[in-house]
N, C-alpha and C positions, 0 to 999 in steps of 0.2 A: 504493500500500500504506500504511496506518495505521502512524504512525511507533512505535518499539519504546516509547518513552516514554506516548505516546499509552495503550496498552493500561493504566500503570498510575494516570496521570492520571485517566481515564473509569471507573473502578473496574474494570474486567475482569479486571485481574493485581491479588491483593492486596496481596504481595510483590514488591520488585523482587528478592532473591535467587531468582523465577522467570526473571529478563529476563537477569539478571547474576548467575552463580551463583559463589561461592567459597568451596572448602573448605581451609582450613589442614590438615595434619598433622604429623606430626616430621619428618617431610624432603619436602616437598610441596608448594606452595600451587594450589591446581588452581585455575583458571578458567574459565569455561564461560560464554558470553556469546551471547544470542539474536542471530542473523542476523551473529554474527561468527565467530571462533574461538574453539576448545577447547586450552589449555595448560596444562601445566604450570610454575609457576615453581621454581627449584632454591636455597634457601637455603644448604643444603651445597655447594653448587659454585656458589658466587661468583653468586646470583640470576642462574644461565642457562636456558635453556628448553629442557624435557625433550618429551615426547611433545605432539603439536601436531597438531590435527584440522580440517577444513572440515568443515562437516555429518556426515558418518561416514564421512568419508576423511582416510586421515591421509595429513599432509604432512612431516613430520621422518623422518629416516632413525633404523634402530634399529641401533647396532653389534651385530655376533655374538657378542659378550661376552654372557654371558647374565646375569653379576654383577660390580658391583665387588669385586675382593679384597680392598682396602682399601689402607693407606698399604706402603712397602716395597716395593710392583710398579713397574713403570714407566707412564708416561702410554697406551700403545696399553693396554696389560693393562689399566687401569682403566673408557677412553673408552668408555662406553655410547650414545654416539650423544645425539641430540636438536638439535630444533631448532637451538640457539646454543651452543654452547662457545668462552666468549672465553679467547685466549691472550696472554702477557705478565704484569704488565707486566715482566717481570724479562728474557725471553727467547720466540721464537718459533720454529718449524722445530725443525730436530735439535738434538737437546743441542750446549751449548757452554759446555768446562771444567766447572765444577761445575753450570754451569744443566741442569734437564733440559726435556726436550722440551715444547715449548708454553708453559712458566711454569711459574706455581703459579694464575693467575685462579682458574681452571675445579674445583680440587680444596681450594679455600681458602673455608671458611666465612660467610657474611656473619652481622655485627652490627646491633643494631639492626631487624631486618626488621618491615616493619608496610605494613598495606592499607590503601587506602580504595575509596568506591564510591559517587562523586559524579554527582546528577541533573545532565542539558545540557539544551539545548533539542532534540539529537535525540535522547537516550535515556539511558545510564548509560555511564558510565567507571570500570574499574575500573585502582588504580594501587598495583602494589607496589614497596617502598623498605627501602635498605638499604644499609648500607656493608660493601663490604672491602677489609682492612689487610694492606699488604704492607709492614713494619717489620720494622726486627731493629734489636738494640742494638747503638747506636754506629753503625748503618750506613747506608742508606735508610729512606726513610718516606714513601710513595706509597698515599693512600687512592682509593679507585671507589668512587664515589658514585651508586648506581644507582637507577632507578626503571624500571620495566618499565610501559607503558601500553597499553592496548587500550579497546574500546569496542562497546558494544551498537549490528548496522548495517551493518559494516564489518568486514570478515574480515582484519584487519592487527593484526600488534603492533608495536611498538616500543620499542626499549631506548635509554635517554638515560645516558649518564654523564658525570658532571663526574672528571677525576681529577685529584688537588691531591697536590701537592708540599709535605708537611707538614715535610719536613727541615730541615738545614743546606747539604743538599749537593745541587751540579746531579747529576741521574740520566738516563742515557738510558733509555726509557721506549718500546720495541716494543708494541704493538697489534697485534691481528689478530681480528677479530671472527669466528670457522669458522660460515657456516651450511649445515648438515646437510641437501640434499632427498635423501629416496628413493622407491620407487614407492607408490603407481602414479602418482604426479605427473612423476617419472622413470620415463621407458620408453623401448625401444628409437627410436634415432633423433631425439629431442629435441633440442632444439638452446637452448642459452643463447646468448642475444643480447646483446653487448657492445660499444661501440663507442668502437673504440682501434684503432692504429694497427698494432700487430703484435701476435707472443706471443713468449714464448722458453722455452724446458722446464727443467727441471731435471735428467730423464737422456733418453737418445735418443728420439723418439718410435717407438713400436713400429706395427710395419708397419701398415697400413689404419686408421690411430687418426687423432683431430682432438682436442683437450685441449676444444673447446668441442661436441662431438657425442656423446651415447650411443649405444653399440651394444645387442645383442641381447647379454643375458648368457652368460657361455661361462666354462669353468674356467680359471681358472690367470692370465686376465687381469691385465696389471701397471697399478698405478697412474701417473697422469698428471699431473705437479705443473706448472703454467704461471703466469707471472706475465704481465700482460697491458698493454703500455706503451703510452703516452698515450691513458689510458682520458678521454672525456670524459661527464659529466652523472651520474657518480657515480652507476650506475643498472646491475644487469643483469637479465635477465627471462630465465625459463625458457619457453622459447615454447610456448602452448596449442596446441591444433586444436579440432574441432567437437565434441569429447567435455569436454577437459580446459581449462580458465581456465589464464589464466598465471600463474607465480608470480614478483613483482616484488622485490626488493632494494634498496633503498637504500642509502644513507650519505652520514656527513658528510664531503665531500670535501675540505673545507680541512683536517682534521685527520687523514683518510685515503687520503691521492692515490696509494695502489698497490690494485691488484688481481691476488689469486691466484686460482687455482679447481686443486680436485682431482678429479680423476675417476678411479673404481675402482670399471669396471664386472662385476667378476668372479662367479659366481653363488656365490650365498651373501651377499656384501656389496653390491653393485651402489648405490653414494652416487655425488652431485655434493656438493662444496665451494665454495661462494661463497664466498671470504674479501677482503673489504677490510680494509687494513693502511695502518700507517702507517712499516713498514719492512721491509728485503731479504728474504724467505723462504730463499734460496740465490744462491750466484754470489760474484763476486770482492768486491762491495760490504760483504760479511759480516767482510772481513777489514780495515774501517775502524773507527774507534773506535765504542766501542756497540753493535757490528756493523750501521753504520749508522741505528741509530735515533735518531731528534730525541730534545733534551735537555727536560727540563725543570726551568726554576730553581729555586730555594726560592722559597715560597711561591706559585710561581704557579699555572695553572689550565687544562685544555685542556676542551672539551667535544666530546662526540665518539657517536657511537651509530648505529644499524643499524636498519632499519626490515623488514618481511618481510610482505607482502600476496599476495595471493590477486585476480585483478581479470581481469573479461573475460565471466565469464557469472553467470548469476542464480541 
């Protein structure tokens, strides 16, 4: 096949916003990129990624929330689903003490946001960037430093962040990067592939359930929170069949070496949860300083990010 680039080299695409399309709006930056994926990127919610397409199938889960109500709700009222809602860095899991549930990542503005859309030698990269500030006076001061990347070719994105410890003070500084699939990419009996040595739940598991198997949707089904111990190659894949390509997960495992997954196959919501982390979701660890999460000193620097591919058929 004629490489994406190729087409505007040769004169046959005039424009490459035909190969590598993006539309900015007020809460928006859409992406649309020949032979890769269709995203949204989310500047109001900490540059995460909203509705997310293969060809004209989407792959992001849509929460049943049919709107944000705005500030004043709690995090489940607000969650519209998508792609990526990163949580931290202040808190992850259920509220604790004044933090609420998840952080503030995901409902926290980014500054600074700007694109590019730089020729390669297979095609076009489109790369958005932006920070956000998780400061208060007198108290922490932990910036995400993000750039979302993707490419014309290649149905993957990737989110890269640097996050720096702009303070006085050591912070512990929870991560957990939520990625959102739902159907038709999830469908009954899928199976996320991971490979670790056990799991452990967060409450009983309910009768004919497995935290890494979807069922057939059914009402009333409870959700499945598992944390998945000594995961190795930082890697899990929703496994295809002879219809459906797999959908692969990355991460950076030196700076994220736990993995959660949620599963809430109930009809009406029917999501999996990839979440790589870099601290306790639940369990006795929570009631360690930070609730367990690594520190990070003044002035230093973690880099840390999530990759989400689509890989296995043409």
């Amino acid at each position: 096949m004629t490489g994406w680039g190729e087409l505007t080299d040769d004169g046959r695409v005039s424009q490459p916003e035909a190969l590598a399309s993006v539309e900015e709006r007020a809460r928006v930056i859409a992406v649309r990129l020949a032979g890769g994926l269709a995203f949204d990127v989310l500047p109001g919610r900490g540059l995460d990624l909203g509705a997310t397409w293969w060809g004209s199938t989407p792959v992001a889960w849509r929460s049943p929330n049919p709107i944000d109500p705005g500030p004043g709700r709690d995090w489940e009222s607000r969650f519209l689903g998508g792609l990526l809602a990163t949580c931290g860095p202040d808190n992850i899991g259920e509220p604790r003490g004044s933090l609420g549930q998840h952080g503030t990542h995901h409902l926290t503005p980014a500054a600074d946001v700007h694109w590019s859309r730089d020729r390669t030698d297979e095609g076009w990269t489109v790369t958005v960037r932006g920070t956000v500030a998780h400061t208060s006076l007198g108290g922490s001061r932990i910036l995400v430093e993000r750039e979302v990347v993707a490419s014309t070719g290649t149905p993957a994105v990737e989110v890269r962040d640097v996050v720096r410890n702009v303070g006085d003070r050591t912070v512990g500084v929870p991560l957990l990067y939520h990625v959102n699939l739902g159907a038709p990419f999830l469908r009954p009996g899928a199976r996320l592939d991971v490979d670790a040595d056990e799991w452990a739940v967060r409450e009983p598991l309910p009768a004919d359930r497995h935290p890494l198997i979807t069922p057939e949707p059914a009402p009333g089904l409870a959700p499945v929170v598992a944390e998945h111990l000594g995961v190795r190659g930082a890697r899990a894949t929703l496994v295809g069949d002879e219809e459906w390509p797999d959908v692969v997960v990355t991460w950076t495992g030196a700076t994220l070496p736990r993995l959660c997954t949620w599963s809430w196959p109930a009809r009406g919501a029917y999501v999996l949860g990839v979440e790589p982390t870099n601290a306790p979701l639940f369990g006795q660890e929570r009631d360690l300083p930070n609730a367990g999460a690594p520190v990070l000193e003044p002035g230093a620097t973690w880099r840390t990010g999530v990759r989400i591919a689509v890989e296995g058929l043409s």
